[in-house]
Each structure stands twice: as structure tokens, then as C-alpha cells.
The first five atom37 places (N, CA, C, CB, O) and aatype in JSON, in Angstrom:
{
  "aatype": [20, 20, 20, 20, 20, 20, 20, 20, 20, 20, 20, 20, 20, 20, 20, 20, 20, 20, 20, 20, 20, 20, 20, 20, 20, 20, 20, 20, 20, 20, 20, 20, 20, 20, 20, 20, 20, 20, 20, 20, 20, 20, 20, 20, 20, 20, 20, 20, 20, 20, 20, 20, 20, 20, 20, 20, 20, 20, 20, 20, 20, 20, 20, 20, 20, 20, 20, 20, 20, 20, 20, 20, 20, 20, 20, 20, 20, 20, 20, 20, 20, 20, 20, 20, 20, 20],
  "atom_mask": [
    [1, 1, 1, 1, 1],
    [1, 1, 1, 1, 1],
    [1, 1, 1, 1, 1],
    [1, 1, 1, 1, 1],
    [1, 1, 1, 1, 1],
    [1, 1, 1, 1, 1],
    [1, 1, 1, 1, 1],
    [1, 1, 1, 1, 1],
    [1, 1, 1, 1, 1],
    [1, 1, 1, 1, 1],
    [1, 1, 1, 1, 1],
    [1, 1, 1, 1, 1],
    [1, 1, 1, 1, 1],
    [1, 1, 1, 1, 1],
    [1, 1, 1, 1, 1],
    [1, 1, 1, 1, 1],
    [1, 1, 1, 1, 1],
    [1, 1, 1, 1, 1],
    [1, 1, 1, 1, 1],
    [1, 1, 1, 1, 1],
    [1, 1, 1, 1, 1],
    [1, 1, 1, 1, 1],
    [1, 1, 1, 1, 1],
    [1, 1, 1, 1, 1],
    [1, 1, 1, 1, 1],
    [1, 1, 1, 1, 1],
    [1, 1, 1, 1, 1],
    [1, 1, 1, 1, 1],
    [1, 1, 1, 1, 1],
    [1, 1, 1, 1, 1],
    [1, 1, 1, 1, 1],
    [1, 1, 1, 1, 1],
    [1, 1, 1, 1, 1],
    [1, 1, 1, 1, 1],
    [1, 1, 1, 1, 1],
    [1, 1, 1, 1, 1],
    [1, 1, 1, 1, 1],
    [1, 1, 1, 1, 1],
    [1, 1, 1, 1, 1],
    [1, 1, 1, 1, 1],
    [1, 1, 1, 1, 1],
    [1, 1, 1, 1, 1],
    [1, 1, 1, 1, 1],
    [1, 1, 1, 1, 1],
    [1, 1, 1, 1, 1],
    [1, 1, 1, 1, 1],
    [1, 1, 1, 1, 1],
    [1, 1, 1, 1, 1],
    [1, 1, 1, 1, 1],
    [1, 1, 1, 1, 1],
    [1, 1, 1, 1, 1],
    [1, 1, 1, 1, 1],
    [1, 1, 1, 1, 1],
    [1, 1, 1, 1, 1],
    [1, 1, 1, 1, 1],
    [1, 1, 1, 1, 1],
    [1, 1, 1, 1, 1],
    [1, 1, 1, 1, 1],
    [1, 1, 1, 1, 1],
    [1, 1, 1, 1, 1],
    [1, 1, 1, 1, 1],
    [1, 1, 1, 1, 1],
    [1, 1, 1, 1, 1],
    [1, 1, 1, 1, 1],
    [1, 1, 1, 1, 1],
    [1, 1, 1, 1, 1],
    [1, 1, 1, 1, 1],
    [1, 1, 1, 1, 1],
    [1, 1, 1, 1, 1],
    [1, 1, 1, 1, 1],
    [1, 1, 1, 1, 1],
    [1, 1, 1, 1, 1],
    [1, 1, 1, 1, 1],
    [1, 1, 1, 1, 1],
    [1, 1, 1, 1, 1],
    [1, 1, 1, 1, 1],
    [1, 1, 1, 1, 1],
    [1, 1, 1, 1, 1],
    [1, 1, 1, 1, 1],
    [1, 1, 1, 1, 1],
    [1, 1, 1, 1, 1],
    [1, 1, 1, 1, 1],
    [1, 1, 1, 1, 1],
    [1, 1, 1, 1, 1],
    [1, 1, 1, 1, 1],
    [1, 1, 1, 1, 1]
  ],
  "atom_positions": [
    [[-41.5, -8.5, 7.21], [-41.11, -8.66, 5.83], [-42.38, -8.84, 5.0], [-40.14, -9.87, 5.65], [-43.28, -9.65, 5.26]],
    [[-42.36, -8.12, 4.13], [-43.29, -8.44, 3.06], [-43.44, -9.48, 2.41], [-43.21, -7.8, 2.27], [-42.53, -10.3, 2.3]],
    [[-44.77, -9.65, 1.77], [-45.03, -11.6, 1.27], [-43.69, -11.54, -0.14], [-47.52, -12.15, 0.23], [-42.71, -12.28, -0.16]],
    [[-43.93, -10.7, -0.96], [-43.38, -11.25, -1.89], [-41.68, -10.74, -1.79], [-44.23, -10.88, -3.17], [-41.0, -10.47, -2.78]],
    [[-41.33, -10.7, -0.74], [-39.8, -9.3, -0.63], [-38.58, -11.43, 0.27], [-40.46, -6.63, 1.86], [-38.73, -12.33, 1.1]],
    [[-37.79, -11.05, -0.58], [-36.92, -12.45, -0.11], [-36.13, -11.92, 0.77], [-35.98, -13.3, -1.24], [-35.72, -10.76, 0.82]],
    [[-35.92, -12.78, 1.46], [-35.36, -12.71, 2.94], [-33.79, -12.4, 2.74], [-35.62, -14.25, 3.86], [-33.11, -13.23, 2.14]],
    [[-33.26, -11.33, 3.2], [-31.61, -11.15, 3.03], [-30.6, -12.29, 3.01], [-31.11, -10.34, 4.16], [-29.75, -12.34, 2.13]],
    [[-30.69, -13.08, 3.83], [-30.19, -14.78, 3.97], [-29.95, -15.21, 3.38], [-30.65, -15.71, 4.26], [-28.77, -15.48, 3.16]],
    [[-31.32, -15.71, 2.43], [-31.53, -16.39, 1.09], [-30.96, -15.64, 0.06], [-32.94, -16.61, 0.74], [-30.8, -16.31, -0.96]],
    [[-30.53, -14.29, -0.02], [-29.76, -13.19, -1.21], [-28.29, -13.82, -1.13], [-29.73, -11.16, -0.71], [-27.58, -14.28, -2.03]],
    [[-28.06, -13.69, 0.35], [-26.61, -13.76, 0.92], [-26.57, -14.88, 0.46], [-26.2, -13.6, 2.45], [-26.17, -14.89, -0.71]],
    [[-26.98, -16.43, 1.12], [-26.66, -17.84, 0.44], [-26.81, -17.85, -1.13], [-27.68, -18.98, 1.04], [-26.44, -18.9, -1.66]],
    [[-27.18, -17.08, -1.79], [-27.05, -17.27, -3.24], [-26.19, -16.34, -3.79], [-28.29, -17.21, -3.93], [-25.95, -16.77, -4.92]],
    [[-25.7, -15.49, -3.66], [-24.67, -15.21, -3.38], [-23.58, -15.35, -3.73], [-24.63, -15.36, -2.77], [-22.92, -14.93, -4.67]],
    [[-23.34, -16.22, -2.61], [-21.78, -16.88, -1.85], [-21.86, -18.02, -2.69], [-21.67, -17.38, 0.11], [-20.74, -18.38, -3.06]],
    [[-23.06, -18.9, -3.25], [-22.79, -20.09, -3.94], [-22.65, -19.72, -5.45], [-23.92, -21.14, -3.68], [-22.25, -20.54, -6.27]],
    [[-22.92, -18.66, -5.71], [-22.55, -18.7, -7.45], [-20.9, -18.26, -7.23], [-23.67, -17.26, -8.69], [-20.0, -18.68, -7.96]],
    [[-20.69, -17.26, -6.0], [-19.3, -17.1, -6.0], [-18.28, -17.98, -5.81], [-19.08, -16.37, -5.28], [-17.06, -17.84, -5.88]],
    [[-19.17, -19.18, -5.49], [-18.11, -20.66, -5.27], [-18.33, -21.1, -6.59], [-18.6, -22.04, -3.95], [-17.53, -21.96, -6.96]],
    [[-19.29, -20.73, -7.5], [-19.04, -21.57, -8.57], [-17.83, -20.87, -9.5], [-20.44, -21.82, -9.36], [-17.08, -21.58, -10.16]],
    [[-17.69, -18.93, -9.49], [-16.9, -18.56, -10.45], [-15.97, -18.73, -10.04], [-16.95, -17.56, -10.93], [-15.08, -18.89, -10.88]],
    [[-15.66, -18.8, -8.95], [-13.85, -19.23, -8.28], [-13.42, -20.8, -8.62], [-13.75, -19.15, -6.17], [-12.29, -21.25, -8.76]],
    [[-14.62, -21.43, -8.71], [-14.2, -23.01, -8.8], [-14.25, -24.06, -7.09], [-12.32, -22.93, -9.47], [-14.33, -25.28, -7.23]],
    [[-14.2, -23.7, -6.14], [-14.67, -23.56, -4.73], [-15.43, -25.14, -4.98], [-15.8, -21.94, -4.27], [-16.65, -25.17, -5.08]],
    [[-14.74, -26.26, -5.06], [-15.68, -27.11, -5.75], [-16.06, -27.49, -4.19], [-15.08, -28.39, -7.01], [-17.13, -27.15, -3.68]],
    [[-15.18, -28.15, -3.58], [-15.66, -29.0, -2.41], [-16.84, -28.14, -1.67], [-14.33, -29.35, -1.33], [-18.0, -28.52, -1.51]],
    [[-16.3, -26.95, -1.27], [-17.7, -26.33, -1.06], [-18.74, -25.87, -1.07], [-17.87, -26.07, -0.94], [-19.53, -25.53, -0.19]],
    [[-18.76, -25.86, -2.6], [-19.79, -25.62, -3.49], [-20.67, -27.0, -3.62], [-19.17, -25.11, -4.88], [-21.88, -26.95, -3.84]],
    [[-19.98, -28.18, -3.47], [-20.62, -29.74, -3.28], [-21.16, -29.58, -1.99], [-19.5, -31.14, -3.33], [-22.28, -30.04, -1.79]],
    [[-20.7, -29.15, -1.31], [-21.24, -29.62, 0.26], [-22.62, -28.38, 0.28], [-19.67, -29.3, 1.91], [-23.51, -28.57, 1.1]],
    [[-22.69, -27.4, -0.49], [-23.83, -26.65, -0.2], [-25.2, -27.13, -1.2], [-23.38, -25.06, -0.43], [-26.37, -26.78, -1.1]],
    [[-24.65, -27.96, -2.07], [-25.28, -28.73, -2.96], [-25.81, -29.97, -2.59], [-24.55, -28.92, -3.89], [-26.87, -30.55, -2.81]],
    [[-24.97, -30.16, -2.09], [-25.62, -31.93, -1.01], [-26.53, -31.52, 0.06], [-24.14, -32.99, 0.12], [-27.43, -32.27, 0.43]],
    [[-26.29, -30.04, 0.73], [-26.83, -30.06, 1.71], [-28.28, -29.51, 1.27], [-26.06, -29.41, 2.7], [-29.09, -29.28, 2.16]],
    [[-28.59, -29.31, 0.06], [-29.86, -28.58, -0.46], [-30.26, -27.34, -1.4], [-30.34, -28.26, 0.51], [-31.41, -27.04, -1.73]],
    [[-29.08, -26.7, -1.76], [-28.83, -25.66, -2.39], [-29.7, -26.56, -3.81], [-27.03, -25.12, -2.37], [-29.54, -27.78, -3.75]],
    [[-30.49, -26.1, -4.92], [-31.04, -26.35, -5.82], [-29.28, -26.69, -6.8], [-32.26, -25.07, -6.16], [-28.45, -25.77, -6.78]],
    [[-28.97, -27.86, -7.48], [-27.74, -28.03, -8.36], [-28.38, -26.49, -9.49], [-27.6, -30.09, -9.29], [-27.75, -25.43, -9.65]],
    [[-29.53, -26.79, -10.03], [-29.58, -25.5, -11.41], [-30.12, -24.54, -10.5], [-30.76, -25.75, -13.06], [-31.26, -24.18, -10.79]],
    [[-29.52, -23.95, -9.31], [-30.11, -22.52, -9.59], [-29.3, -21.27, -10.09], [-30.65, -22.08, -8.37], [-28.12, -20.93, -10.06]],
    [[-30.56, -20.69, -10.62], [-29.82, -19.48, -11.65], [-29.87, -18.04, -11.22], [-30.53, -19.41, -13.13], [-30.9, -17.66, -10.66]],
    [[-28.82, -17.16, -11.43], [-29.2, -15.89, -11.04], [-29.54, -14.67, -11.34], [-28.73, -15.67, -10.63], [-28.49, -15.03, -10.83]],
    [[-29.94, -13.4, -11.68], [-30.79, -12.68, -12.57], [-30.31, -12.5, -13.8], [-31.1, -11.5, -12.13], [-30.7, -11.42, -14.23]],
    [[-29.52, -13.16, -14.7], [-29.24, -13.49, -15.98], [-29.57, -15.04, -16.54], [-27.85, -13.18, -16.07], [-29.29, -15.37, -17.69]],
    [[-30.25, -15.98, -15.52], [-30.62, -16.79, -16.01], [-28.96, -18.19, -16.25], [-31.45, -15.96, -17.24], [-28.95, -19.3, -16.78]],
    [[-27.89, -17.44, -15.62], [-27.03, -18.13, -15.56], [-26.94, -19.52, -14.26], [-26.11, -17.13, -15.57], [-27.1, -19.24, -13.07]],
    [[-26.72, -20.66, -14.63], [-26.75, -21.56, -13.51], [-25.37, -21.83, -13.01], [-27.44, -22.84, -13.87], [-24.36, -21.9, -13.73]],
    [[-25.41, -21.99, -11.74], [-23.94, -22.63, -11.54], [-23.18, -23.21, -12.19], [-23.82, -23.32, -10.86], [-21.99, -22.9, -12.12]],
    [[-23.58, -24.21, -13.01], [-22.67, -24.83, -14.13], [-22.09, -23.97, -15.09], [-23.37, -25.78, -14.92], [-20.88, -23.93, -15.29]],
    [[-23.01, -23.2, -15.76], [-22.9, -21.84, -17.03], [-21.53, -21.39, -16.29], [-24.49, -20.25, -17.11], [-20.42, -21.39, -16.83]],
    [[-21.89, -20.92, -14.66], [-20.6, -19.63, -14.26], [-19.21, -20.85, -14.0], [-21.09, -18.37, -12.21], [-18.09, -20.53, -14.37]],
    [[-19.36, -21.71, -13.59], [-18.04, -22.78, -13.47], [-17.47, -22.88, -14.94], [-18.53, -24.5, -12.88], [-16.28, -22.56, -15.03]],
    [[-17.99, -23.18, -15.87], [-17.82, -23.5, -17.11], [-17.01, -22.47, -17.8], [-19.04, -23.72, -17.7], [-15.94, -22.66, -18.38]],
    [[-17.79, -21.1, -17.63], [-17.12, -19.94, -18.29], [-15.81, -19.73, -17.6], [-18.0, -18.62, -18.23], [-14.84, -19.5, -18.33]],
    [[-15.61, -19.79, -16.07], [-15.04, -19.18, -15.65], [-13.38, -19.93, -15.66], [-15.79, -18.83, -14.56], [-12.36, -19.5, -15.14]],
    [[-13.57, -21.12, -16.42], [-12.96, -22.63, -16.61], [-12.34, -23.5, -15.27], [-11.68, -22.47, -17.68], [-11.15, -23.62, -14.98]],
    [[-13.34, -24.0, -14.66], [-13.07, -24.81, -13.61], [-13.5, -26.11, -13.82], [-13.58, -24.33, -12.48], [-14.52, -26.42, -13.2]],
    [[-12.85, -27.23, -14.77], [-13.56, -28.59, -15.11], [-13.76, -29.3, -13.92], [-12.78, -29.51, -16.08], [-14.57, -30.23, -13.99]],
    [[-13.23, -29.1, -12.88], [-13.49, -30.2, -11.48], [-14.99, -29.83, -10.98], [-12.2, -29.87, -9.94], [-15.86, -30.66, -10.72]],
    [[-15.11, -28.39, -10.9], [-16.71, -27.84, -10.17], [-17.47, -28.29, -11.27], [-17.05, -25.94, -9.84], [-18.55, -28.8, -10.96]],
    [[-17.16, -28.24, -12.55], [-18.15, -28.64, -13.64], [-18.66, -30.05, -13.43], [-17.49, -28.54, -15.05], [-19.83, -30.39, -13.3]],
    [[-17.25, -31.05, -13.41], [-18.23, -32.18, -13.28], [-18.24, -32.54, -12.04], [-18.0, -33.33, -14.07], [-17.99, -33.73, -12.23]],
    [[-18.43, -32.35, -9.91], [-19.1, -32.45, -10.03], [-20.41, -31.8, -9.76], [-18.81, -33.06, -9.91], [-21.29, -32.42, -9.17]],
    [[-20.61, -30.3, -10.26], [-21.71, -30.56, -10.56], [-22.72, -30.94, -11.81], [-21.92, -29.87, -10.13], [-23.91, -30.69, -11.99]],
    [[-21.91, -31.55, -12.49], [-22.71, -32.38, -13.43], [-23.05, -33.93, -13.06], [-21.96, -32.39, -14.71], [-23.74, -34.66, -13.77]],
    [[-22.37, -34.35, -11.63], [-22.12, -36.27, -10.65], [-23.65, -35.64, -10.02], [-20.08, -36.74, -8.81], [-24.55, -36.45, -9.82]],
    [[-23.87, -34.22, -9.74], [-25.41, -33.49, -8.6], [-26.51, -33.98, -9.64], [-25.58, -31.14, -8.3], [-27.37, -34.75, -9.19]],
    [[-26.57, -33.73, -10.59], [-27.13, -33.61, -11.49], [-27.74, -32.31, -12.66], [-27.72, -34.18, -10.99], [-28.67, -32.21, -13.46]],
    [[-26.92, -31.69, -12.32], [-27.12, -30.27, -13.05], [-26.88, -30.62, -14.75], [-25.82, -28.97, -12.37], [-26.09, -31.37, -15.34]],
    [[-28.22, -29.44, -15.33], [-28.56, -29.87, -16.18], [-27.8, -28.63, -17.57], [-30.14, -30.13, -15.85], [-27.96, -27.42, -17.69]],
    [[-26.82, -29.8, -18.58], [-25.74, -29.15, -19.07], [-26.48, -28.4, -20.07], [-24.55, -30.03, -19.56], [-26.01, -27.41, -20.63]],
    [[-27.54, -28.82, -20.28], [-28.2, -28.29, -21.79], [-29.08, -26.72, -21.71], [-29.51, -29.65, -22.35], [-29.37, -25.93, -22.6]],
    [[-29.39, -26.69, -19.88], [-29.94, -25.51, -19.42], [-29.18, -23.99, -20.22], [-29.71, -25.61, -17.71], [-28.0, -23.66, -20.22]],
    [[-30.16, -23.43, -20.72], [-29.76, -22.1, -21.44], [-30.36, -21.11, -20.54], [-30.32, -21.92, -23.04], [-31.39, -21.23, -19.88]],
    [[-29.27, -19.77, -20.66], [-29.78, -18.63, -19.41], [-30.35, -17.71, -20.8], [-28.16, -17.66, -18.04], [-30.6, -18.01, -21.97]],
    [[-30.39, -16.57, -20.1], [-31.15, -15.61, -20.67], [-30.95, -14.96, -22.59], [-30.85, -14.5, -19.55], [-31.61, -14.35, -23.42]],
    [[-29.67, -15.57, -22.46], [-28.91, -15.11, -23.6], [-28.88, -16.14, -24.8], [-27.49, -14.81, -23.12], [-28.36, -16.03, -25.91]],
    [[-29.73, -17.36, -24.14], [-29.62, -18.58, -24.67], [-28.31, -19.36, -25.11], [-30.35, -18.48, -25.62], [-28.22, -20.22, -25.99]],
    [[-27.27, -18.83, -24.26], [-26.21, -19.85, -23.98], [-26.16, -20.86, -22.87], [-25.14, -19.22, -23.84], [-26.65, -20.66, -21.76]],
    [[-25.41, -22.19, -23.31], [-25.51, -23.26, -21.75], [-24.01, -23.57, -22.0], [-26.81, -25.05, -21.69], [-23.22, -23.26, -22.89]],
    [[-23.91, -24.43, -20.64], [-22.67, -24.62, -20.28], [-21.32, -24.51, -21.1], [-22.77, -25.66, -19.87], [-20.28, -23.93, -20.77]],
    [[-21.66, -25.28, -22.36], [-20.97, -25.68, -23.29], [-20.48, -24.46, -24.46], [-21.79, -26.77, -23.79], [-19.52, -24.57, -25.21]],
    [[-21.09, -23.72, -24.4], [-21.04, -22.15, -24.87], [-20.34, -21.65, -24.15], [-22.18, -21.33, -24.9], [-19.3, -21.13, -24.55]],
    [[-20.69, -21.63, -22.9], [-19.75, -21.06, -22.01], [-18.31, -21.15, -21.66], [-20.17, -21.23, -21.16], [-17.6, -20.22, -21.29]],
    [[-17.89, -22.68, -21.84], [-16.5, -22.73, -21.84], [-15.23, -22.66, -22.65], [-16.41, -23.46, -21.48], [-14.14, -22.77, -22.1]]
  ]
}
């Protein structure tokens, strides 16, 4: 693998966790969050897990990942955040 080329794995686990955030998938979306998953990570729109829970209207995944600490004020590419989103 090349230095700067990301490992298929790491595509796949990110992935599957924004797809737990637009479904709402809370418990498991917590447990991949507890176990180390970054709470704000974002994906090539600059959208964070919270943004896609929010839009997609799931208030349980929202807060908790807002108990993780994910950050509500975070704006993606479009300069909308959570709160825009829902």
C-alpha cells in the first residue's frame, strides 16, 4: 500500500458508521464510539455524524452523541451544523 492511499478497512469502518448514524443505529453507533471511532468524524462533505443523525431525524443518536461529546456547532462544507440540519 502506498504512504498516502487509506487502507480499505478504515473506508469500510467509516462507512458503516455514518450509515449507523443516517439510520439512527444508536446503540451501535455508541458502542463504535466508545470503542474509538473519532465522535466528529466527517465524511467528504465535511458532514459529521451528528449533521447526518440530525438531518436524517433521529433525536436518540443525536443526543447520545452529543452525552460522546460531539461538537453541535461543527459546520461541514456547506457551512451548515447540526441544528440546520434538523
Amino acid at each position: 500500500m502506498d504512504p498516502g492511499e487509506i487502507d480499505p478497512g478504515v473506508i469500510e469502518l467509516a462507512q458503516r458508521v455514518f450509515g449507523l448514524a443516517r439510520a439512527g443505529e444508536t446503540e451501535e453507533l455508541a458502542a463504535y464510539v466508545d470503542a474509538g471511532v473519532p465522535v466528529n468524524l466527517t465524511n467528504e462533505k465535511g458532514d459529521t455524524l451528528l449533521i447526518l443523525a440530525a438531518y436524517h431525524g433521529h433525536p436518540g443518536t443525536v443526543a447520545a452523541l452529543l452525552a460522546r461529546g460531539a461538537e453541535p456547532d461543527r459546520a461541514n462544507d456547506r457551512g451548515q451544523t447540526a441544528l440546520a440540519a434538523a
